[in-house]
C-alpha positions in Angstrom: 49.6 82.0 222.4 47.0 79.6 224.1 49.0 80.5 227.8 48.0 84.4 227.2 44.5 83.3 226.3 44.5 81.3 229.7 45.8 84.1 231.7 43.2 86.6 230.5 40.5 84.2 231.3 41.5 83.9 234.8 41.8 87.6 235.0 38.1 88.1 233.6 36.8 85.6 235.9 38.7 86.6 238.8 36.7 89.9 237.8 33.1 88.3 237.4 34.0 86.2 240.1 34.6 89.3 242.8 31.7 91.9 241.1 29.4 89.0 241.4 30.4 88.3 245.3 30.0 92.2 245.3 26.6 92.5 243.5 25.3 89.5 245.5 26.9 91.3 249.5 25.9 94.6 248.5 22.2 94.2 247.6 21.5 91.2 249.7 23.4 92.3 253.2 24.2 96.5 252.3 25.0 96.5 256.0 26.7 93.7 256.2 29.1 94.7 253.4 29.6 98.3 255.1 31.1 97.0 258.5 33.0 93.7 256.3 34.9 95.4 254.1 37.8 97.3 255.5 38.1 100.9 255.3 34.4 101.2 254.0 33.4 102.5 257.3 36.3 105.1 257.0 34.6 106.9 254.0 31.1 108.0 255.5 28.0 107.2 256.8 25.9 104.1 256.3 23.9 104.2 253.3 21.4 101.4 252.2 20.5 103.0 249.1 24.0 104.0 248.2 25.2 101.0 248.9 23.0 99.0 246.8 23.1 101.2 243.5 26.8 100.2 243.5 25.5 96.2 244.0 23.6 96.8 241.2 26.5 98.3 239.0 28.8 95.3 240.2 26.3 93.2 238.9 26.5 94.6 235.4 30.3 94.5 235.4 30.1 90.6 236.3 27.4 90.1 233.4 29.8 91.8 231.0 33.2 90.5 231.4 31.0 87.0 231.7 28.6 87.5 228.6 31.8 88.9 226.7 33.7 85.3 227.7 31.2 83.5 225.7 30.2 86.3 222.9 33.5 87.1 221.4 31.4 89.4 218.9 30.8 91.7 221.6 33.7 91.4 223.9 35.3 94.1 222.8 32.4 96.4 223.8 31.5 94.4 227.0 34.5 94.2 228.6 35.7 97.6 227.6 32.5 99.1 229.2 33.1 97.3 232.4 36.9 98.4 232.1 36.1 101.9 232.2 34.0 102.2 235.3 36.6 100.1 237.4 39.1 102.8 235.6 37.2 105.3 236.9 36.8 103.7 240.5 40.5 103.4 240.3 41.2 107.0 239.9 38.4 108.0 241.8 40.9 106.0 245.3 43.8 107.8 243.4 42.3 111.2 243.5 41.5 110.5 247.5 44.5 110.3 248.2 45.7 113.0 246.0 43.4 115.5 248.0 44.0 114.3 251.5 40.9 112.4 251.9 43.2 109.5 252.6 46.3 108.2 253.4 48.4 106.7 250.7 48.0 103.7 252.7 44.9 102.8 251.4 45.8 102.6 248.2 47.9 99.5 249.0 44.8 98.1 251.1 41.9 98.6 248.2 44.5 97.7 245.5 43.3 93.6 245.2 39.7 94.7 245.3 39.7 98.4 243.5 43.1 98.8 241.2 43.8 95.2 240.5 40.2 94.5 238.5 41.0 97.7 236.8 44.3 96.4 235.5 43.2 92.8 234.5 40.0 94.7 232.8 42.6 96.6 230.9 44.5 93.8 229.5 41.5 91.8 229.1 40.0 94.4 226.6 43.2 95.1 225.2 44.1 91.4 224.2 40.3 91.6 223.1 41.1 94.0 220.5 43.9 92.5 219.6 41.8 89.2 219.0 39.0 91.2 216.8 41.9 93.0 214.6 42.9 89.3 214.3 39.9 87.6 213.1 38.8 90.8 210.9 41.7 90.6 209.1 41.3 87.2 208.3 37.7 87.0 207.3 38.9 90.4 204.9 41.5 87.7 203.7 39.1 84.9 203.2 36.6 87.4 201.1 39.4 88.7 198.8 
């Protein structure tokens, strides 16, 4: 059981690890960012402001799946928080494509930075969960 544990941490921090590089880019150097990372360009104009409230939500994501490494009281909540919005970021490239907005292609070139921290989120909060049940059904156990 210890490996699993192993492999989820390096899928949260590969997570905190890449929304902190994000957070840090994206309100630091917005413009910078824009013409760095591929395809952005692709998807509209330049937009500081834009470009920055999404920083700022990066941020948050690190600080959760991080804080929720240490707290294991709230990790449940943490990381299943952060989960959702990469979820939703996920399907939001999925639903591009779906319309013609985009190639399918693209969905192969976002996938390490958009579905891939979507999918470690989800087995991070689901082993989470998993862990809670665990540990409430022993201290149930231990107060019988």
């Amino acid at each position: 059981m210890p490996i699993l544990k192993y492999c989820v941490l390096a899928m949260v921090w590969f997570n905190v690890m890449l929304a902190g590089w994000l957070s840090i880019h994206m309100l630091y150097d917005p413009e910078g960012w824009y013409y760095f990372v591929p395809g952005v360009t692709d998807t509209g104009l330049y937009n500081q402001h834009f470009i920055r409230d999404i920083g700022i939500i990066q941020g948050f994501i690190a600080l959760a799946f991080a804080i929720g490494t240490f707290k294991s009281e709230r990790r449940v909540e943490l990381w299943g928080a952060a989960t959702l919005w990469l979820i939703a970021h996920a399907c939001f490239h999925l639903w591009e494509v779906a319309v013609g907005i985009c190639s399918a292609s693209v969905l192969l070139r976002d996938f390490p930075a958009v579905s891939l921290p979507a999918l470690f989120g989800i087995a991070g909060t689901v082993w989470a969960c998993a862990q809670s049940r665990v540990s409430a059904k022993r201290f149930a156990t231990a107060h019988l």
